[in-house]
C-alpha positions as CSV (number, residue, x, y, z in Angstrom):
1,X,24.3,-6.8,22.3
2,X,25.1,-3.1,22.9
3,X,25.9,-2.2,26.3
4,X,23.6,0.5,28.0
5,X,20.3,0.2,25.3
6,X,17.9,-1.7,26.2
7,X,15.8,-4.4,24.1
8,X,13.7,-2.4,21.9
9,X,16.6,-0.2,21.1
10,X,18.7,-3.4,20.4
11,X,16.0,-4.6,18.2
12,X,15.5,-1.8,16.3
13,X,19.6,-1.4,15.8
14,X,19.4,-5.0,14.1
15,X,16.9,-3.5,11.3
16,X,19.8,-0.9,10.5
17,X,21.9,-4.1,9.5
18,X,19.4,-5.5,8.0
19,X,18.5,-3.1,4.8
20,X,21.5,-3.2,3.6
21,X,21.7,-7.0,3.9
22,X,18.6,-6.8,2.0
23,X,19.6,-5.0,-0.8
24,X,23.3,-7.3,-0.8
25,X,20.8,-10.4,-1.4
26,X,18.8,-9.0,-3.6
27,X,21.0,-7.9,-6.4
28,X,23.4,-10.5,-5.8
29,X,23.9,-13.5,-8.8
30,X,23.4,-16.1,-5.7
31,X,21.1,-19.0,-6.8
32,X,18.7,-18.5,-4.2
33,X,19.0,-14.7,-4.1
34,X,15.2,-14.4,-3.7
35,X,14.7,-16.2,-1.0
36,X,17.1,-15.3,0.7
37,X,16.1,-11.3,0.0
38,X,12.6,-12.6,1.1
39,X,14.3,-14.0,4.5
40,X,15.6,-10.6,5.4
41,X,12.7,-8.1,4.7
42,X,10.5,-10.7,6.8
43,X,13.1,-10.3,9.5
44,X,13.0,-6.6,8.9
45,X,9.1,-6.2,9.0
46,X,8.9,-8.6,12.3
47,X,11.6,-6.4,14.0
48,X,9.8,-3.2,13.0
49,X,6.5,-4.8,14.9
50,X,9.1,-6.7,17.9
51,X,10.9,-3.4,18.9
52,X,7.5,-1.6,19.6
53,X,6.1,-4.3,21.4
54,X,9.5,-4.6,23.6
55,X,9.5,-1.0,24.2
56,X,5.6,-0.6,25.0
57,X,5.5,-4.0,27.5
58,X,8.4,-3.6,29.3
59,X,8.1,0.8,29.6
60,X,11.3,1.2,27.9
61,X,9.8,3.8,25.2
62,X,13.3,6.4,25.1
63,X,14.1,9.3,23.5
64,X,16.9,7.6,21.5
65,X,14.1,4.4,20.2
66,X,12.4,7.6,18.8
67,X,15.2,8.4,16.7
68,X,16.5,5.3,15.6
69,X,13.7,3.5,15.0
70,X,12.3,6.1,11.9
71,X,15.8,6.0,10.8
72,X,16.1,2.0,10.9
73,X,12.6,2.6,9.0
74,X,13.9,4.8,6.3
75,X,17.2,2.7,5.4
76,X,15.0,-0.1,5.3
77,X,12.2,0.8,3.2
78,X,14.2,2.9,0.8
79,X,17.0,-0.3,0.6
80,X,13.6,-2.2,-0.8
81,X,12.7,0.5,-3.4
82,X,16.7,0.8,-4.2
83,X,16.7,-3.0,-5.1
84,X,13.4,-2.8,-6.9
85,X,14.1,0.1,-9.0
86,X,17.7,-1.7,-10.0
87,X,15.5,-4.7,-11.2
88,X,13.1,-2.9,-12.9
89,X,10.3,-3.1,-10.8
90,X,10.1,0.5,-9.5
91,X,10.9,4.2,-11.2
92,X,13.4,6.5,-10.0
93,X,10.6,9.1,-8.6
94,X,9.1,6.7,-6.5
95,X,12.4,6.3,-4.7
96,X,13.0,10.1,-4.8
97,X,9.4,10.4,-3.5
98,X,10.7,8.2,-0.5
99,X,13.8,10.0,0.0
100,X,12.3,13.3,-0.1
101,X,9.5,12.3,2.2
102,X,11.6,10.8,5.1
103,X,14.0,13.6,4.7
104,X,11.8,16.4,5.5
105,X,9.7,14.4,8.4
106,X,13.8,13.7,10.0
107,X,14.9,17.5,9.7
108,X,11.3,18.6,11.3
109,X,12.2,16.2,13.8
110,X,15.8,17.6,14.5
111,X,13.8,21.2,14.4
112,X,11.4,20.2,17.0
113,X,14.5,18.8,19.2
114,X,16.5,21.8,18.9
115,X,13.9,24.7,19.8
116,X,11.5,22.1,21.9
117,X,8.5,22.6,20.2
118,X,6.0,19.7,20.0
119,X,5.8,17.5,16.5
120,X,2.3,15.9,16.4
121,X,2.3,12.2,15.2
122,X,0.4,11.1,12.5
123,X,-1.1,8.0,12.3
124,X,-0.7,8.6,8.2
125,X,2.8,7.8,9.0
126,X,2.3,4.5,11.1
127,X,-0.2,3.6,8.4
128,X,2.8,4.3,5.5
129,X,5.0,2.0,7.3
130,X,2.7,-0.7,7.3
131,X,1.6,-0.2,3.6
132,X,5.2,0.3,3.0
133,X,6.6,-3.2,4.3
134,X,3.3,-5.2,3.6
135,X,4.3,-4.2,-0.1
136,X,7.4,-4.9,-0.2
137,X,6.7,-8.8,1.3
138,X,4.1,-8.6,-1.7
139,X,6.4,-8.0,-4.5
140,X,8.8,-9.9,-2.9
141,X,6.7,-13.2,-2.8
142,X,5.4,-12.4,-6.6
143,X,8.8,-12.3,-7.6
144,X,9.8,-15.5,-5.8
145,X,6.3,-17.3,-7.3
146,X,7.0,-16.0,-10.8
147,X,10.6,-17.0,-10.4
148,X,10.1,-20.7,-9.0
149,X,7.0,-21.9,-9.6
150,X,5.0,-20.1,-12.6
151,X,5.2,-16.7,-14.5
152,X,2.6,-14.2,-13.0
153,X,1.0,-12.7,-16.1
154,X,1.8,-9.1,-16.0
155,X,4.3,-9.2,-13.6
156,X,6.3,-5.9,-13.5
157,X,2.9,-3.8,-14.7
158,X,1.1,-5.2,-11.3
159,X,4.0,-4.6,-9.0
160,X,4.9,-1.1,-10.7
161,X,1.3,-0.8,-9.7
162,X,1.3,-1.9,-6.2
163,X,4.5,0.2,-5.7
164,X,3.1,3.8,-7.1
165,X,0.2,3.0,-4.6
166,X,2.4,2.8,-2.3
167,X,4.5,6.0,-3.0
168,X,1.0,7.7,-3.7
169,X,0.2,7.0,-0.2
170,X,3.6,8.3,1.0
171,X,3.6,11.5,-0.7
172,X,0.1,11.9,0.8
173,X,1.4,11.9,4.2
174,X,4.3,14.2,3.5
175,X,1.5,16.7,2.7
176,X,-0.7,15.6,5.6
177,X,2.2,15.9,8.1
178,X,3.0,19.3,6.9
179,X,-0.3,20.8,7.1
180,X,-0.9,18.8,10.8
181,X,2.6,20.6,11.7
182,X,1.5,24.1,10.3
183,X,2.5,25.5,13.7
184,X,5.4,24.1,13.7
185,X,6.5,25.7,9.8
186,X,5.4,29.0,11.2
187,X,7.6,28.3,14.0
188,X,10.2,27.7,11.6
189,X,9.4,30.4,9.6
190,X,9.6,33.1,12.7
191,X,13.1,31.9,13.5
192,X,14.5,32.3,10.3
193,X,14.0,36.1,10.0
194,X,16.6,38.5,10.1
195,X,16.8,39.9,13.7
């Protein structure tokens, strides 16, 4: 526990932990490294669904969850794409696709924090996290089946596949959020003129 956050926030602090715990397990040479990888992004996806439910049902939605819980996101989700592009799994501008993506959405949201102009939420962006962690527990559980039980035909072609779906989608919602934000840029833009 962390003195003066409540729940949700505490929640939400755990998935910081709990990417790079991920990607420890995952490219580990323990035995049971899969399983225990597996373990960990569950936890990760059910705290990413816990803290929002803490924060909505006991009204302890704060400035600070709004921060942290993106970033908890973004370690997270890009600690996934780390471990499957070390494996083989995933390409190198998938992850930079991530990066890139959750970059740009973060400085917009320092921007908007700095001059207090409003950011418009997407729900592109609540939809990427979703399709974002449900793949993840998908490549995840393929990877455990082909390793214990029986060899997936096709393996790394079907999840490369499921993963530049997945990055599709996320670019798409870089594009979407800058276009819903076009006041915003101009914003930007106006400030950054010579006086």
């Amino acid at each position: 526990m962390v003195p003066g956050l409540n729940l949700a926030n505490q929640i939400t602090l755990s998935r910081l932990a709990l990417g790079p715990l991920f990607l420890i397990c995952y490219l580990s040479n323990f035995y049971y490294y899969i399983e225990a990888a597996l373990i960990v992004a569950i936890l990760i996806e059910a705290t990413d669904v816990a803290d929002g439910i803490a924060a909505r049902s006991r009204k302890q939605v704060s400035d600070i969850g709004k921060l942290l819980d993106p970033m908890s996101d973004t370690i997270a989700r890009i600690s996934y794409y780390i471990g499957f592009l070390v494996l083989g799994y995933a390409a190198a501008w998938m992850v930079a696709i991530l990066v890139y993506r959750d970059v740009v959405i973060a400085y917009l949201r320092v921007f908007t924090a700095l001059t207090g102009t409003a950011m418009g939420r997407r729900k592109s962006g609540q939809w990427k996290g979703i399709i974002q962690g449900a793949a993840a527990l998908i490549v995840l559980t393929m990877q455990w089946v082909d390793l214990r039980f029986w060899n997936i035909p096709y393996m790394k072609q079907t999840t490369f596949g499921i993963l530049a779906f997945v990055t599709a989608y996320t670019l798409f919602t870089l594009v979407e959020y800058l276009l819903g934000n076009r006041e915003l840029l101009k914003e930007i833009h106006r400030r950054g003129r010579p006086v």
